[in-house]
C-alpha positions as CSV (number, residue, x, y, z in Angstrom):
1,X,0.0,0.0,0.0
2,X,1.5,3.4,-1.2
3,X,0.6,6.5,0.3
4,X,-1.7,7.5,-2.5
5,X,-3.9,4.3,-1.8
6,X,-3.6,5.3,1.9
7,X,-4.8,8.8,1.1
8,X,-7.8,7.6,-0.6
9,X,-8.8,5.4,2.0
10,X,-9.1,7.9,4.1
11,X,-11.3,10.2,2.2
12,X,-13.5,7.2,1.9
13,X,-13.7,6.1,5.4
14,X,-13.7,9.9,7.2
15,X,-14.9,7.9,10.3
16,X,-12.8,5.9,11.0
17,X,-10.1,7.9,10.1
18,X,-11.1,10.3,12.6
19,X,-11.7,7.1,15.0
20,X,-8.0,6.0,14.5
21,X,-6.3,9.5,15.0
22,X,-8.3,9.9,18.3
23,X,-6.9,6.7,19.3
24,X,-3.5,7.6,18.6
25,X,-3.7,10.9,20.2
26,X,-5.7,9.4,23.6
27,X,-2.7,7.0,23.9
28,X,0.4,9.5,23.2
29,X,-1.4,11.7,26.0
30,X,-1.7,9.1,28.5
31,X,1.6,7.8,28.0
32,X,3.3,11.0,28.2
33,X,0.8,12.0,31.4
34,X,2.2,8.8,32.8
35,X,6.0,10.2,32.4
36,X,5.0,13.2,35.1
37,X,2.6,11.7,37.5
38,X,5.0,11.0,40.3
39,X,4.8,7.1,40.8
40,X,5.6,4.1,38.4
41,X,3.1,1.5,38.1
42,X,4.2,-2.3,39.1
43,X,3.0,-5.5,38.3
44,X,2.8,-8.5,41.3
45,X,6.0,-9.8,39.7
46,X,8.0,-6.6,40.0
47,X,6.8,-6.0,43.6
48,X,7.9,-9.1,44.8
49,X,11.4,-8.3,43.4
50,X,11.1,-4.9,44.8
51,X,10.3,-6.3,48.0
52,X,13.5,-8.8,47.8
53,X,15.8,-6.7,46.8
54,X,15.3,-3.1,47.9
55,X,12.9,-4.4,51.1
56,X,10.0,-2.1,49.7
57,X,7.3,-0.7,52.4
58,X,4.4,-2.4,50.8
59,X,1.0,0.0,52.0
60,X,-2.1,-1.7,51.6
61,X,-5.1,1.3,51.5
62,X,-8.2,-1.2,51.8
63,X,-10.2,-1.1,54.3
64,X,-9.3,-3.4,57.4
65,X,-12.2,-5.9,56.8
66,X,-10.5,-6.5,53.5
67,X,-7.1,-6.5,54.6
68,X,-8.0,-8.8,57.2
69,X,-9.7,-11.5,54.5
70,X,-6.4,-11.2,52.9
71,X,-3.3,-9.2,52.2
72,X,0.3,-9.2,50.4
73,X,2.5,-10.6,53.1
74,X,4.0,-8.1,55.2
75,X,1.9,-5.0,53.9
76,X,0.4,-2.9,56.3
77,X,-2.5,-1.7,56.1
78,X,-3.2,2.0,56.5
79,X,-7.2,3.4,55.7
80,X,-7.1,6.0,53.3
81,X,-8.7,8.3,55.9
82,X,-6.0,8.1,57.9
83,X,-3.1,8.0,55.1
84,X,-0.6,11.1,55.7
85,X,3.1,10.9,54.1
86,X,4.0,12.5,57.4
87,X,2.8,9.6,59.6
88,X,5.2,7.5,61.8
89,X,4.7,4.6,59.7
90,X,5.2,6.0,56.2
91,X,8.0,9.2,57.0
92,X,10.7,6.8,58.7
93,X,10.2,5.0,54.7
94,X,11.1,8.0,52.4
95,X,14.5,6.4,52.2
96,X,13.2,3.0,50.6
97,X,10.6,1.8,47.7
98,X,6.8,2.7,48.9
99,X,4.4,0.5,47.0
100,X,0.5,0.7,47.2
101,X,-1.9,-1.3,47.2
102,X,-5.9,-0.9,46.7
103,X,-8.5,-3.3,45.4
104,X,-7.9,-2.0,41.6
105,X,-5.1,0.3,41.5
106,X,-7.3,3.8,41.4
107,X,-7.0,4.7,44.9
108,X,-3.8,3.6,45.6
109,X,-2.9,6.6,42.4
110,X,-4.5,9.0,44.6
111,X,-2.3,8.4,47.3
112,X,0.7,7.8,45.4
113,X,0.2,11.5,44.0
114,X,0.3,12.7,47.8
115,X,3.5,11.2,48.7
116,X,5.2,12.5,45.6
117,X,4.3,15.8,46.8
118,X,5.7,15.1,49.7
119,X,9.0,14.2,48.9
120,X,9.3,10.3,48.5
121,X,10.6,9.4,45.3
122,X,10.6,5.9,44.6
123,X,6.8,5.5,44.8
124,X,5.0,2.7,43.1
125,X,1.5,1.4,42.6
126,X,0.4,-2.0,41.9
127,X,-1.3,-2.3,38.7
128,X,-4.6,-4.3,39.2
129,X,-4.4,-3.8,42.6
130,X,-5.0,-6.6,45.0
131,X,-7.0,-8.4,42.5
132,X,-4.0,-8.9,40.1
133,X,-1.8,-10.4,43.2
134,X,-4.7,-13.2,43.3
135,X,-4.9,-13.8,39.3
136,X,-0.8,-14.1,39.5
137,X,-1.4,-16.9,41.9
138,X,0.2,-15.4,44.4
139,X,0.0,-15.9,48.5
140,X,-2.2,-14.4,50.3
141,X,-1.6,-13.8,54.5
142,X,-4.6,-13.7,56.5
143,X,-5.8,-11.9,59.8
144,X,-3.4,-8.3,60.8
């Protein structure tokens, strides 16, 4: 295909034309957004390596009646209505890898946003959330 058959293609088919250039421009933006929003998304296989090698604070943001059903072993949990990057449990870790941790992964961007801000700068979230730790197979711990 030359770029004279592409060209009238595309006067044909206005549509999706216009469909496939507002594709391409959704997904350019939302990678380059992704560049500058503070935090680096993580799938379970990376936090686990994360965790091994750099001991990563894994923060899990659900509430405790979820936690409690089951969590990523040795996360702790902290509710979102409590989270504050200035708290005892999450200042003392602005040195190391902070990962979080919601049931999807749309929370957990909120509140990597706020630690950015407030200095940390290896912040992660993981991608999926909780329920992509479970479809990886992965161990669950139970109780606090």
């Amino acid at each position: 295909m030359d770029l004279a058959e592409l060209t009238a293609f595309a006067g044909r088919h206005a549509i999706l034309s216009l469909a496939l250039a507002g594709l391409t421009v959704a997904i350019v933006l939302n990678e380059f957004s992704g560049l500058f929003r503070g935090y680096k998304g993580l799938r379970p296989a990376g936090l686990t390596a994360l965790v091994n090698r750099d001991n990563a604070l894994v923060v899990d943001l659900r509430p405790i009646g979820d936690f409690e059903k089951g969590h990523i072993p040795g996360s702790k949990n902290v509710q979102m209505s409590q989270f504050d990057p200035e708290s005892k449990q999450l200042a003392p870790a602005r040195a190391l890898p902070v990962v979080l941790v919601c049931k999807s992964g749309q929370t957990a961007g909120g509140a990597a946003r706020r630690l950015h801000k407030a200095g940390f700068e290896r912040v992660y979230v993981l991608d999926g959330g909780i329920g992509a730790w479970q479809q990886d197979g992965l161990p669950l711990a139970k109780g606090r």
